[in-house]
C-alpha positions in Angstrom: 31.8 -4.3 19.4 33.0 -7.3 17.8 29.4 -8.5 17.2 28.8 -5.5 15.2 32.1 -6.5 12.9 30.5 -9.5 12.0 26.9 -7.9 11.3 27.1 -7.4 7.4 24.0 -5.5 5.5 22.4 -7.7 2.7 20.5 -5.4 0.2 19.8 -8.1 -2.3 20.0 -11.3 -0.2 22.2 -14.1 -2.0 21.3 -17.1 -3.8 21.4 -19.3 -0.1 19.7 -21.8 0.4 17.7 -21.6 -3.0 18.5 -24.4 -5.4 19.4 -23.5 -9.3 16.2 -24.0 -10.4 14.6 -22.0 -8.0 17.2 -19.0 -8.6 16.4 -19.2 -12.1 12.6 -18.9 -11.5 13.5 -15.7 -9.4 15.3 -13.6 -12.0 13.1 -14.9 -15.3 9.7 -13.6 -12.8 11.8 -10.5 -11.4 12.3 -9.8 -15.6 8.5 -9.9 -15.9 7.7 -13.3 -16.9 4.7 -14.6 -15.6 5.0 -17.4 -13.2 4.0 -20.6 -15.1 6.1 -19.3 -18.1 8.7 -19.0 -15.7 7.9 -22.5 -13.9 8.2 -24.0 -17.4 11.6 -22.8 -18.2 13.0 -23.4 -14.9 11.6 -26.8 -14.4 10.6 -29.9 -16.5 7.4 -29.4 -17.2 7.0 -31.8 -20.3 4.7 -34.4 -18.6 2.3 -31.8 -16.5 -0.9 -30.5 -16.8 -0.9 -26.9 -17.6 -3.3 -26.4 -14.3 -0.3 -28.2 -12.1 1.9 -26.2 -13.6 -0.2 -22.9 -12.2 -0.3 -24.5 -9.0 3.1 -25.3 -8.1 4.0 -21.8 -9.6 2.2 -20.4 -7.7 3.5 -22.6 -4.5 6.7 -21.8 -5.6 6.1 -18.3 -5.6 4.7 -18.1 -2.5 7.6 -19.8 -1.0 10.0 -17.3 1.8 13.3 -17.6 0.6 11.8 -17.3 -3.5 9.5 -14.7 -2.8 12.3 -12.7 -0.8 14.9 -13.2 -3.5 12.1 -12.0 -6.2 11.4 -9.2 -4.5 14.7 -8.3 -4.2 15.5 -8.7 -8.0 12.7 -6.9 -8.9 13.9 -3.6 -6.6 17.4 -3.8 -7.7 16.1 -3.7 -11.5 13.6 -1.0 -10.9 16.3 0.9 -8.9 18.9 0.5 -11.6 16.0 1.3 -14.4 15.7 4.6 -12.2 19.2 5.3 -12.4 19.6 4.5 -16.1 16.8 7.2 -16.7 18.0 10.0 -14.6 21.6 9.6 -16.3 19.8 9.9 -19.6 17.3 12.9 -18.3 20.3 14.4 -16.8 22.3 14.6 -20.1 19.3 15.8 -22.0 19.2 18.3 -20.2 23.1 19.5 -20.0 22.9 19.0 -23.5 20.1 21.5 -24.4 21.9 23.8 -21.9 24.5 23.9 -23.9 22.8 24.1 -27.0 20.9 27.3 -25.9 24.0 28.9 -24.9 26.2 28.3 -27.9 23.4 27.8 -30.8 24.8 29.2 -34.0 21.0 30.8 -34.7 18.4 32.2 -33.0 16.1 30.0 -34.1 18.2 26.8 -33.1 18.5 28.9 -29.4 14.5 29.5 -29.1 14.1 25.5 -30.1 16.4 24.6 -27.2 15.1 26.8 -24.7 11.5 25.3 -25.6 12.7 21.4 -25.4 14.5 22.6 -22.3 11.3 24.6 -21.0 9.3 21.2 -22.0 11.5 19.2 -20.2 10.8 20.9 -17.0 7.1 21.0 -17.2 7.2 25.0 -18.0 5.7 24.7 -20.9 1.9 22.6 -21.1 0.0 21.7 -24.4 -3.1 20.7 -22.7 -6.2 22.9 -23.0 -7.4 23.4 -19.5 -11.6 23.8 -19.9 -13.5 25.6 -17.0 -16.5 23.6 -16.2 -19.4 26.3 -16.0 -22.5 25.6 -13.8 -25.8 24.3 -15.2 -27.3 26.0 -17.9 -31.0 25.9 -18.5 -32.1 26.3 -22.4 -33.1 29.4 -22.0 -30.1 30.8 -21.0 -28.4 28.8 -23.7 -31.0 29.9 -26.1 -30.5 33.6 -25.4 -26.4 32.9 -25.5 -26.8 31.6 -29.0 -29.2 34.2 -30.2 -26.2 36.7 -28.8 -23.8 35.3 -30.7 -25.8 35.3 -33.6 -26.6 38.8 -33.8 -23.1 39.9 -33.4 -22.1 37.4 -36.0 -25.0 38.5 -38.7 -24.5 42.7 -37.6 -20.9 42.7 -38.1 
């Protein structure tokens, strides 16, 4: 039981055993820099070829304890860009609940009901075309004189 005391759950693992500059490559890659812009403003890069700079980048990248803490910045932005937008989709929504209940018009009721409706995918503005089989000209010929002669006899 007492190993189990001293077992402790990591979900972003820490900064250990990564030096500063590494740690700084980590977050500026996890915020969607690419890696030799990152490389550059982590490191001193003044006197290196941009192609080293790729290369060691890429090393860098590649390295365990970099490409763990990376991944784990990236997931813990993603998850907290997931919770942001809920929140927001969450009081969009409450928001044109309440407007539909408590709109002073009818018109201003119908409106919310429709962003609501839209919010929830109820509502679609795409034009759904049924493909029809193969048509040979004559068949499109005789179609066209159809709609012709209803057209001209109306």
């Amino acid at each position: 039981m007492d190993k189990d005391k001293d077992k402790v759950v990591k979900l972003i693992p820490s900064t250990e055993g990564l030096t500063a500059k590494q740690e700084t490559f980590s977050q500026l890659v996890s915020e969607g820099l690419t890696l030799t812009d990152a490389y550059r403003q982590a490191y001193n890069t003044d006197r290196m070829k941009d192609s080293s700079v790729w290369v060691e980048a890429c090393k860098l990248r590649q390295h365990p304890k970099v490409s763990l803490r990376i991944d784990a910045l990236t997931a813990d932005i993603t998850a907290r860009k997931q919770s942001e937008d809920d929140r927001l989709r969450i009081f969009v929504t409450e928001q044109l609940k309440q407007e539909a209940l408590g709109a002073g018009s009818d018109s201003a009721r119908v409106q919310a009901l429709v962003a609501l409706g839209r919010s929830v995918a109820m509502f679609s503005d795409k034009v759904i075309e049924e493909e029809s089989a193969e048509r040979t000209a004559s068949e499109i010929e005789a179609e066209i004189q159809d709609r012709l002669s209803r057209l001209i006899g109306s």
